[in-house]
C-alpha positions, 0 to 999 in steps of 0.5 A, a space after each residue: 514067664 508072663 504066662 506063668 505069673 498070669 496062671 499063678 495070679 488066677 489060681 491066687 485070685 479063686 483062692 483069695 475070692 474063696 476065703 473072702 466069701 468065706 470070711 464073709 459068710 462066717 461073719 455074716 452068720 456070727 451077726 445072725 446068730 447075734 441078731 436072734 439073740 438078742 430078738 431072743 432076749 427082747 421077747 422074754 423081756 416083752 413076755 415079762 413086762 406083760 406079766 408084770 402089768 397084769 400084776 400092776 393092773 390087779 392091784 392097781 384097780 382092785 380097791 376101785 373096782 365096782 363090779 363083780 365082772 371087774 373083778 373077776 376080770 382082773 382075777 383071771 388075767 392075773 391068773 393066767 399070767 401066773 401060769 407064765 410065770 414058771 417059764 418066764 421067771 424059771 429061777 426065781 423060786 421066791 416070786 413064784 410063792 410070793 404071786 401064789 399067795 398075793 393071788 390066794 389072798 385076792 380069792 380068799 379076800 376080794 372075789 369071795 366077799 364079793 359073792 358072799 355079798 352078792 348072795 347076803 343081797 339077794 337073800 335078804 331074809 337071811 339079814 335077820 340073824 344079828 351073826 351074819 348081819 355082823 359077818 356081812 357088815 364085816 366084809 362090805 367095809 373090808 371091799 368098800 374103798 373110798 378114792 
């Protein structure tokens, strides 16, 4: 009869060994599945942040930026932070279209004046006609920001 109750609590005993490492396991991976979720998360949250800095940067820095090299630095970091946009923010339709225009904006009236000038600069003869002296002056006090 011991033999019997021996033999019965051994089988008992793989079966029970069994379904606790299985138990283990599941629960194991369910922590797992729930770990690179949340790594998941955390990257999407980091990628945004670096998009939302750049933009922070570009309009942060702009009005005091004092070289052409600035700029256009900043100009391109923005803009290839925007290129991430459609994959990091894919449901939001209205930032994509407000990013597009505050970049157009940036082209059409900071990067472009500030070559305007730079070329008004290095063709002095060109001051003389009293249109693009006025053009010029126009422009310079629209990029010359005092902090």
């Amino acid at each position: 009869m011991a033999e019997h109750v021996l033999k019965g609590l051994r089988d008992f005993a793989a079966v029970a060994v069994s379904v606790a490492v299985l138990a283990v396991t599941l629960s194991f991976n369910r922590w797992q599945r729930r770990l690179a979720r949340e790594q998941l998360r955390h990257q999407l949250y980091e990628r945004r942040m670096a998009v939302y800095s750049t933009f922070c940067e570009l309009l942060t820095d702009l009005p005091y930026a004092n070289s052409r090299e600035k700029v256009t630095s900043l100009s391109r970091s923005a803009r290839l932070a925007r290129s991430e946009i459609p994959f990091l923010f894919e449901d939001d339709r209205d930032l994509q279209t407000y990013v597009d225009q505050l970049l157009q904006r940036v082209n059409d009236e900071v990067v472009n004046g500030i070559f305007f000038l730079d070329g008004m600069q290095q063709q002095p003869g060109m001051m003389n006609d009293p249109t693009i002296a006025k053009s010029w002056t126009e422009r310079a006090s629209q990029l010359i920001t005092y902090p």
